[in-house]
Phi, psi and omega in degrees: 000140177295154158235163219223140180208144161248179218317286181308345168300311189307302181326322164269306180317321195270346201053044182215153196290154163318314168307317188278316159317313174281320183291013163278294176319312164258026164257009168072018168283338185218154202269166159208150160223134166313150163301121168256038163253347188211113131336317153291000168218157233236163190228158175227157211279110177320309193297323185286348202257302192316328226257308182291325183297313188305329205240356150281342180274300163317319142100051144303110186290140157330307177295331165301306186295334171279327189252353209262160158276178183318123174211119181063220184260041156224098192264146160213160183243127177280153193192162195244355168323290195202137184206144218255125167205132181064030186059038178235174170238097177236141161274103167085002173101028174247121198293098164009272230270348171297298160338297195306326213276314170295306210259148180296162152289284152005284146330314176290262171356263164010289185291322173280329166305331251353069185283151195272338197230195177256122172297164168226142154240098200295140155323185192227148184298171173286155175219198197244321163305150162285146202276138168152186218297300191310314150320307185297314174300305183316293178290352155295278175307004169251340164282319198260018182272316165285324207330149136238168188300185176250348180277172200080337217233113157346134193274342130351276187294321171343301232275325195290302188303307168309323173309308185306338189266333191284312177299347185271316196291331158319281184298344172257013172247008179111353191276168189281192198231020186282144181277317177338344199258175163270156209271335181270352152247026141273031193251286171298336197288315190299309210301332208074025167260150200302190165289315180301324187294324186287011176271325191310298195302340186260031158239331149317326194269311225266336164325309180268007185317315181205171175184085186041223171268055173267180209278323149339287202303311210258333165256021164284263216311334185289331175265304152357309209282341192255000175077030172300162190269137180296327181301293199318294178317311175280334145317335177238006139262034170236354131308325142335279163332311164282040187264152194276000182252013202219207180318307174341310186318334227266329184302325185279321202284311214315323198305313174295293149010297212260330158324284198294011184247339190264309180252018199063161186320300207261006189267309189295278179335330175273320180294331184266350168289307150342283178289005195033040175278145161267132209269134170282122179064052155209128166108120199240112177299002156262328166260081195275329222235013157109125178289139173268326193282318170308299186314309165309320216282336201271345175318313231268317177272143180236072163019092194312162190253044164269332187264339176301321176293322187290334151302326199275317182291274167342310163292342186262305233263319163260336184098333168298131167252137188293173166276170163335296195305334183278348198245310210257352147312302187300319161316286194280042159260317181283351204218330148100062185275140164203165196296324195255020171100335203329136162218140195275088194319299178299308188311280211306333156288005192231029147089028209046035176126329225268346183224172193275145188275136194259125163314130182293345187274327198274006197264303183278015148259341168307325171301306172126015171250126164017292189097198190312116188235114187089280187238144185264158165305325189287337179258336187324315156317302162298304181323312200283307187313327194278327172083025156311043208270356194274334166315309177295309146001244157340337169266326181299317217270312152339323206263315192273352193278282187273079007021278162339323217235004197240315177299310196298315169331301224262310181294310182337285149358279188316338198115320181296277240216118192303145190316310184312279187333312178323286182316325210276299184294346182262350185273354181270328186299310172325284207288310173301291208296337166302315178291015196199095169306317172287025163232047165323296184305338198265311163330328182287319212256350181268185198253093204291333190317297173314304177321316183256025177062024161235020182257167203313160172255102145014130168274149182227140204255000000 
C-alpha cells in the first residue's frame, strides 16, 4: 500500500524549494493525492520522493539516463540507431531537427534502417473497413498470426517487409493509396489537409521516427530479441504506445486543449496548479532545458490563441517547456485533423484562427456568386415569427447554392480537384441551382464567367 507524505515532508527529504516539488509532480515523478483531512491540501506518494532521492544520490545525468543499461524501472538499451547527448536527439549521429528541415520518412527510415537503396512504403490493398486505430490494431494482429520469424532472413528482405508494414500500417490510418506520393503526403491527402499541412506531418514523421529508449521502442526491441515475426514486433509496439502515459498523451494535452478553450487559459492553469495536478505536456526529463523537436515543430505553427496563452501561463509559472505531445496536439488542433475529412470552410479561410474571421458573402463575391441577396440572417427570426416559413426556405437554399460554389472554389485552391474537375463540377452546380426557382435570385446576379473560369484576365497595367 503507498504511503503518503506531505509537502514539507517531501520537501525536506529532497532539499528542494516547494517549487521543485510541483514541477516533479507535473513532469509525472511524484504521485499527488488530496489530503483527506484538509481539502486544501495535497499529500505526496513517499515511494516516488525516495526513488528521486536514490537517484540523487547516485548523480544520475540526463546522458546516463539515456546510455546506461537496465536499471531499476528505467530500463534503457545502448544502440547506435539514436542517440541522446548534450539535449539533442541524433540518428546515426546525425542531429533530428537538422535532418527533419528536409528529409522524408522514407529518408529518415534509410538512416535508421541502414538501408543500401532508397525505401518505398508501398500502399496497402483497399479495404473496406474505416481507416483508424481498430483497423490498424486488427491487420497487425491478423499478421502477426502468419508472420515469420526474422532469424535466418537476410537483411535485405527485413527492410523490404518493414517498408511493406509502415504502408500498410500508413493506409489503415487513413493515407491515400497514390503510390507516386512520399508517404506524409499521402497522408495529408486521406486526411483531406493542403500541402502546407504535409510539410508539418513529414517533419512530424522524421522527428518521432525513433527515440532512444522509450517504452514502444524497448518493447519492439524486447520481441525483436525472442526472433518474433516484424508484424509482431510493430504490434506490441504500438500497443505500448497506445498507453495514455505514452503515444496517448498527446489525447490528453489535446483533453486540456479544449478544458482551456471552455474556461480560459489562466482559470484552468490556477486550478491544476492549485491542486498540484500535473498540467500534461510540459517538462520532459530528458530535455529539462526544453524538447528541440517540440520547439522546430511548433516554430512552424501559429496557434489558436487559447493555447498560445496557455503555454505562455504555464512556461512563466512553472518553467516546464512544452513537449512533443504539446507541438502535436497543437498541429491537429490548428488544422482540424479529423478522422472522416471534415472540412470547415470559415476555419479553412480563415487560416484556422491565425486571421480575422471572414465573411462567407464577401467570399462568394470573390468567387463570382452574388453574396447576400435580399434577405439577411437578422431577418429570419421575424420571417419565422410571421410564418414565412417558404421565404425562409428560399433564403436557406440561396445560402447552400453558394456555399457550394465557395467549397468548389476552395478544393480548386486546395488542390482537391484538378481545373477540368472544377469545371465539370461547378457547370453541375449551375444547371441544379436553373432548375430550382427559388434561387432565382442568386442565378439573376451571379457572374457565371467567373464561376467557370472563363472570364478574361485583367491587363495588367
Amino acid at each position: 500500500m503507498a504511503t503518503w507524505m506531505t509537502l514539507e515532508e517531501a520537501r525536506r527529504a529532497l532539499r528542494v524549494r516547494p517549487q521543485t516539488i510541483y514541477a516533479y509532480v507535473s513532469r509525472g515523478r511524484i504521485a499527488v493525492s488530496p489530503d483527506p483531512q484538509d481539502a486544501r491540501r495535497s499529500l505526496y506518494r513517499s515511494e516516488d520522493v525516495d526513488n528521486l532521492l536514490r537517484r540523487k544520490v547516485n548523480g544520475r545525468t540526463r546522458e546516463t539516463l539515456a546510455a546506461t543499461t537496465l536499471f531499476g524501472a528505467e530500463p534503457s538499451i545502448p544502440t547506435s540507431i539514436s542517440t541522446f547527448a548534450g539535449g539533442r536527439l541524433y540518428y546515426r549521429g546525425i542531429d533530428v531537427v537538422s535532418l527533419a528541415a528536409t528529409a522524408t520518412l522514407e529518408d529518415a527510415a534509410s538512416l535508421l534502417w541502414a538501408s543500401e537503396r532508397p525505401l518505398v512504403f508501398p500502399a496497402a490493398p483497399r479495404s473496406t473497413a474505416p481507416a483508424g486505430r481498430v483497423r490498424a490494431f486488427t491487420e497487425l494482429a491478423a499478421l502477426t498470426a502468419t508472420g515469420h520469424s526474422t532469424r535466418g532472413r537476410a537483411a535485405k528482405v527485413l527492410q523490404e517487409e518493414s517498408a511493406s508494414l509502415v504502408g500498410r500500417l500508413a493506409t489503415a490510418f487513413g493515407a491515400s493509396d497514390d503510390r507516386a506520393l512520399p508517404l506524409h503526403e499521402r497522408l495529408a491527402r486521406g486526411w483531406r489537409q493542403p500541402r502546407a499541412v504535409a510539410s508539418l506531418v513529414r517533419k512530424a514523421l522524421v522527428l518521432l521516427a525513433d527515440h532512444e529508449i522509450t517504452s514502444s521502442a524497448f518493447s519492439s526491441r524486447i520481441t525483436a530479441s525472442t526472433g518474433a515475426s516484424l508484424p509482431a514486433c510493430l504490434l506490441a509496439g504500438l500497443t505500448t504506445l497506445s498507453g495514455p502515459l505514452h503515444g496517448d498523451a498527446t489525447g490528453r494535452v489535446r483533453t486540456l486543449f479544449d478544458e482551456v478553450e471552455r474556461g480560459g487559459a489562466d482559470a484552468v492553469v490556477d486550478r491544476y496548479l492549485s491542486s498540484a495536478i500535473p498540467i500534461p505536456g510540459f517538462g520532459h526529463p530528458i530535455y529539462p532545458d526544453g524538447d528541440p523537436r517540440a520547439a522546430t515543430l511548433m516554430a512552424e505553427l501559429e496557434p489558436p490563441k487559447h493555447i498560445a496563452r496557455l503555454i505562455a501561463r504555464v512556461v512563466s509559472l512553472t518553467g516546464l517547456l512544452p513537449t512533443i505531445d504539446v507541438a502535436l496536439a497543437t498541429l491537429v488542433t490548428r488544422y482540424r485533423f479529423s478522422a472522416d475529412g471534415h472540412l470547415d470552410l470559415m476555419d479553412f479561410i480563415c487560416d484556422f484562427g491565425a486571421s480575422r474571421s471572414a465573411r462567407l458573402d464577401v467570399v462568394a463575391k470573390l468567387c463570382g456568386m452574388p453574396g447576400k441577396v435580399g434577405v439577411d440572417g437578422k431577418d429570419v427570426g421575424p420571417l419565422v415569427h410571421a410564418g414565412q416559413i417558404d421565404q425562409v426556405r428560399a433564403y436557406c437554399l440561396c445560402d447552400v447554392v453558394q456555399t457550394a460554389g465557395v467549397f468548389l472554389r476552395v478544393q480548386l485552391l486546395r488542390g482537391e480537384l484538378t481545373p477540368l474537375a472544377y469545371q465539370e463540377a461547378m457547370a453541375g452546380l449551375i444547371a441544379a441551382a436553373r432548375a430550382e426557382p427559388r434561387v432565382a435570385p442568386v442565378v439573376n446576379a451571379w457572374n457565371e464567367a467567373r464561376l467557370r473560369l472563363s472570364e478574361p484576365a485583367a491587363e495588367v497595367v
